[in-house]
C-alpha positions as CSV (number, residue, x, y, z in Angstrom):
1,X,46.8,-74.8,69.7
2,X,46.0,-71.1,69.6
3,X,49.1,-69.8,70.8
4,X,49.8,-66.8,72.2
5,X,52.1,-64.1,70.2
6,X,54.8,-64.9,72.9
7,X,55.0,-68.4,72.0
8,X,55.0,-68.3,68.5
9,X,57.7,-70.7,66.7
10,X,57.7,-72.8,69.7
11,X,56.6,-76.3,69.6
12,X,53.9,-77.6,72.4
13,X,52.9,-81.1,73.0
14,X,49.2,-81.7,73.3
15,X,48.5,-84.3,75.8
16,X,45.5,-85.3,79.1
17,X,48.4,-83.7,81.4
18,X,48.2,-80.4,79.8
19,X,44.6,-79.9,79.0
20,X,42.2,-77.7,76.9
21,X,43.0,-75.0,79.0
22,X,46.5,-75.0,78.0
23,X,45.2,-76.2,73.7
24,X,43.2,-73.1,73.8
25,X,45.8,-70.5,74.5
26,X,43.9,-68.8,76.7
27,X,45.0,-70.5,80.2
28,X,45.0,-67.7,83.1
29,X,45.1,-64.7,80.9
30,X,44.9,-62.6,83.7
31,X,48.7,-63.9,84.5
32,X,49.5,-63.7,81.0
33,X,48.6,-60.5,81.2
34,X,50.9,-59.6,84.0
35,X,53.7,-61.2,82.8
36,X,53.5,-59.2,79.2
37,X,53.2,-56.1,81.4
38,X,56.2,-56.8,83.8
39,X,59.0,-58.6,81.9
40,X,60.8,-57.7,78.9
41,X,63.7,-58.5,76.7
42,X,66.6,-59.8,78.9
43,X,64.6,-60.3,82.3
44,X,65.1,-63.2,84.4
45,X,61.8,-65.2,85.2
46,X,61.2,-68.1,88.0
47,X,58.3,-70.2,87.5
48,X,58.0,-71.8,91.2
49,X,55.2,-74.5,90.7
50,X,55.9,-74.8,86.5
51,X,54.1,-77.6,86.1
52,X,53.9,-78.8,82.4
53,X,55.8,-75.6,81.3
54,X,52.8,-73.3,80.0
55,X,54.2,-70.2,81.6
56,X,57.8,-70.8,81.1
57,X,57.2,-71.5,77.6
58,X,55.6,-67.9,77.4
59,X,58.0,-66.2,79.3
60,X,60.7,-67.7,76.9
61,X,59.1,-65.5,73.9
62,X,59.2,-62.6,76.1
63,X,62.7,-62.3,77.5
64,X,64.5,-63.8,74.5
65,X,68.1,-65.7,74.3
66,X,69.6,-62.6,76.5
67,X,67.2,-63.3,79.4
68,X,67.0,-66.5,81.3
69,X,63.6,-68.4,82.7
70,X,64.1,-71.4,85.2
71,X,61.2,-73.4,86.1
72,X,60.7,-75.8,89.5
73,X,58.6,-78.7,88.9
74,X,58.7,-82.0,91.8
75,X,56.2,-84.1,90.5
76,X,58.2,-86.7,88.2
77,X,55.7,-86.8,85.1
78,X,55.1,-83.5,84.8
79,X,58.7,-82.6,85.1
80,X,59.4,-85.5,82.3
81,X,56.6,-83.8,80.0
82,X,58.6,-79.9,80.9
83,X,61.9,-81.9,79.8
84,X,60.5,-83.3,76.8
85,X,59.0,-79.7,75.8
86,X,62.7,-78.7,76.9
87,X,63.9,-80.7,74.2
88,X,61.9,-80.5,71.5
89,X,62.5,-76.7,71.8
90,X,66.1,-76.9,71.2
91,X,67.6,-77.7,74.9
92,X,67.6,-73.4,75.1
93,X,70.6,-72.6,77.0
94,X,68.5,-69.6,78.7
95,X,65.9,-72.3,79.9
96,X,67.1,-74.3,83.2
97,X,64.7,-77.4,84.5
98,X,65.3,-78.3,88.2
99,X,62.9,-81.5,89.3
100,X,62.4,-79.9,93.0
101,X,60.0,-78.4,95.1
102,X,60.6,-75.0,96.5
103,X,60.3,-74.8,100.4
104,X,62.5,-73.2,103.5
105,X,64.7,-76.5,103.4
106,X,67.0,-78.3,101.5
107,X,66.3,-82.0,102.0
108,X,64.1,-84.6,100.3
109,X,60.1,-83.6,101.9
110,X,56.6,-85.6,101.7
111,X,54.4,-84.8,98.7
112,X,50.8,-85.5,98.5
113,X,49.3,-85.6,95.1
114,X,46.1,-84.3,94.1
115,X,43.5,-85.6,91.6
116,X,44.5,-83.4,89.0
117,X,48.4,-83.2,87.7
118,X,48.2,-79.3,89.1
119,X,46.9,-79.7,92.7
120,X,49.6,-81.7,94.3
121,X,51.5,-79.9,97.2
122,X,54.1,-80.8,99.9
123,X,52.6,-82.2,103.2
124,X,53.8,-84.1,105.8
125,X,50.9,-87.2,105.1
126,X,52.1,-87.2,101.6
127,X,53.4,-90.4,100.1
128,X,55.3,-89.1,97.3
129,X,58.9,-87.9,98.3
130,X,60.5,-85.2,96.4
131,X,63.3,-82.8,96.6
132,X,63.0,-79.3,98.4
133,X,65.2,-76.4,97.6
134,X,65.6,-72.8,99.0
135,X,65.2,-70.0,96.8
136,X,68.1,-68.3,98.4
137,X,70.3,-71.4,97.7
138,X,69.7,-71.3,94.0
139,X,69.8,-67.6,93.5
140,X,73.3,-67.6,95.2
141,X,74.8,-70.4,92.9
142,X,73.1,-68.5,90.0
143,X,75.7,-66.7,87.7
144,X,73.3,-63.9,87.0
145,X,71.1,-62.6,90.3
146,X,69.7,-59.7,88.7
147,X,65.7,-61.5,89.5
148,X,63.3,-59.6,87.8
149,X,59.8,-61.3,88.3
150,X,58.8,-64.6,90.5
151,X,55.6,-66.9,89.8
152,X,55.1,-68.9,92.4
153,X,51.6,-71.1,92.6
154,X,52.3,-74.3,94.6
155,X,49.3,-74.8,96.3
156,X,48.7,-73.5,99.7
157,X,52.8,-73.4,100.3
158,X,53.6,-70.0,99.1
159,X,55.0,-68.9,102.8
160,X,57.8,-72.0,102.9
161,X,58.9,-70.6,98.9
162,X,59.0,-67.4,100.6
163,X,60.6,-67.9,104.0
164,X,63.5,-69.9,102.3
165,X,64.1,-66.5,99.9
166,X,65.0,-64.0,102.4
167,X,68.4,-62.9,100.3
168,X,66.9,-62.8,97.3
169,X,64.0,-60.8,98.3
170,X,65.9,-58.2,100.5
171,X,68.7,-57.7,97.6
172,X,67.4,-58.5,94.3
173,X,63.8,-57.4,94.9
174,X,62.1,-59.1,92.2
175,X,58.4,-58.7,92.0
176,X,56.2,-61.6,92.8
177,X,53.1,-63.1,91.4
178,X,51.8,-65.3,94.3
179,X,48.3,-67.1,93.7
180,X,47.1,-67.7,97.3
181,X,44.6,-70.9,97.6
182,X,44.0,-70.3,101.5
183,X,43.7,-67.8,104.5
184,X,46.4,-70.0,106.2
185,X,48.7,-69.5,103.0
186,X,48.3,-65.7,102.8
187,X,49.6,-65.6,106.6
188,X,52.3,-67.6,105.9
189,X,53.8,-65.3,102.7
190,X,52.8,-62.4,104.8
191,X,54.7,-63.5,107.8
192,X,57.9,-63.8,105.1
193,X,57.8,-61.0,102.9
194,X,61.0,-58.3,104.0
195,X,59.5,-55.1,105.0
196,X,60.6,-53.9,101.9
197,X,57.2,-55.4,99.9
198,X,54.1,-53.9,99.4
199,X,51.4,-56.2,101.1
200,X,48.6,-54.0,101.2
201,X,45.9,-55.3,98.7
202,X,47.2,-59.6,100.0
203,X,46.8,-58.2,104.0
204,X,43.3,-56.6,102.8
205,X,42.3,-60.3,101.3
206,X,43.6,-62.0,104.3
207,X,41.5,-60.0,106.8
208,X,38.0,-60.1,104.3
209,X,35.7,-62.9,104.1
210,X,36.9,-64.2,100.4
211,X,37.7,-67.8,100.2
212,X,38.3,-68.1,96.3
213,X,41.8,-68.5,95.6
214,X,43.6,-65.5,93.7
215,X,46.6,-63.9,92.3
216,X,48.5,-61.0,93.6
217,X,51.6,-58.9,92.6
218,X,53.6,-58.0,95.2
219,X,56.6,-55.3,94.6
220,X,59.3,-54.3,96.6
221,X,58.6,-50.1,97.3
């Protein structure tokens, strides 16, 4: 693997569930780019959507043993191949794993898995059930709350992350790297976002004719 500088002296496990994107080093290096710019030594880092651990991994080289990164992964094999990575990295205290989705309720939710390991997402015709919990929830029974940057790429479900994070957004005011897969998603995390967020450049997509999915940073003013 031709690892980023962030990652190096970590250990990565090559497998089909984390692709060549992921081998080459070079997996959304628009994102990497953003998270280089925006966190730094001692930062606190949520990867909503984590996956197979790419971005948390990366983060880790960033904020170091003082910060902390906790990642959210539902689907059970990727979240054993992020525990594994966990492990083989030296069970970091400053890294936290929870196997759950994030959503606006706490309770056990239908899951519909895609045809790759990264396009599965919560709907109610799923047939996969998995845990749900609110941001907000978490935060609160977190012993340090001082948020400094949210990743959140779940796959059309943004606004439910969102809409269960009301507390955290309106005190802690982290910034938020969204990736928005639909029209009906970019309503939803526009309809939750506190008054307090800049949602200029996501209302601007929203109301323009582009379909592609894409990433935005949204900060608290």
């Amino acid at each position: 693997m031709k690892a980023p500088a962030e990652m190096k002296g970590r250990l990565w496990m090559h497998s089909t569930r984390a692709g060549r994107a992921y081998a080459s080093g070079r997996y959304e290096a628009n994102v990497q780019q953003v998270l280089r710019e925006y966190l730094t030594e001692g930062a606190v880092f949520w990867d909503v959507g984590a996956h197979v651990g790419f971005f948390s991994l990366f983060c880790l080289g960033i904020v170091g043993k003082s910060g902390r990164v906790i990642s959210f992964e539902p689907l059970i094999d990727n979240f054993e191949y992020l525990k594994r990575l966990w492990i083989i990295n030296g069970t970091l205290p400053e890294w936290s794993l929870h196997q759950a989705a994030v959503s606006d309720q706490r309770k056990v939710m239908n899951f519909a898995e895609g045809p790759t390991s990264t396009t599965g997402k919560l709907d109610t015709e799923g047939k996969t059930r998995v845990q749900c919990y609110r941001a907000d929830d978490v935060w609160l029974a977190e012993t340090r709350r001082d948020l400094t940057l949210v990743k959140v790429d779940v796959e059309g479900a943004a606004g439910g992350v969102l809409a269960g994070a009301r507390q955290l957004l309106e005190s802690a005011r982290p910034r938020l790297l969204v990736e928005i897969h639909a029209k009906e998603e970019a309503r939803g995390v526009l309809s939750a976002l506190p008054s307090c967020y800049d949602a200029k450049e996501l209302t601007d997509w929203e109301k323009g004719r582009s379909v592609h999915s894409q990433h935005f940073l949204l900060s608290a003013r």
